[in-house]
C-alpha positions, 0 to 999 in steps of 0.5 A: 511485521515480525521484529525477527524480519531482516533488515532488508525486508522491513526496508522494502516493505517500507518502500512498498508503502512509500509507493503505494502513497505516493500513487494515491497522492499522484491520483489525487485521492485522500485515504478514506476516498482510497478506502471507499474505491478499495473496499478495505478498511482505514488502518489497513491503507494506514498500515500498508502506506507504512510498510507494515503488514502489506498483504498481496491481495491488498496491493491487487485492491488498491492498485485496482482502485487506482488504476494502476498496474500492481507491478507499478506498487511494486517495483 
């Protein structure tokens, strides 16, 4: 994500990230097993759970992979 980002932005984006972790912990997958249900790479799962560089299509693929609605990543 760009430095010149506002605060505000960056913080949610980690807040996505906090959610999408904690939603394959609760499924009890590690994050090559999400990585595997996924289809997307290791540092992409890495990233996303970081809040950096969260892509609409990837919180559609993890949320599929784990059953979930994406809104439930996103809230």
């Amino acid at each position: 994500m760009p430095d010149d980002q506002p605060e505000w932005i960056r913080l949610a984006c980690q807040e996505q990230g906090v959610r999408v972790r904690k939603a394959r912990e609760y499924a009890n997958l590690t994050q090559e097993e999400l990585v595997e249900r996924s289809g997307l790479s290791r540092s992409t799962i890495q990233r996303v759970e970081s809040g950096i560089g969260i892509k609409w299509v990837h919180l559609v693929r993890i949320a599929k992979a784990l059953g979930v609605p994406v809104a439930d990543l996103v809230r």
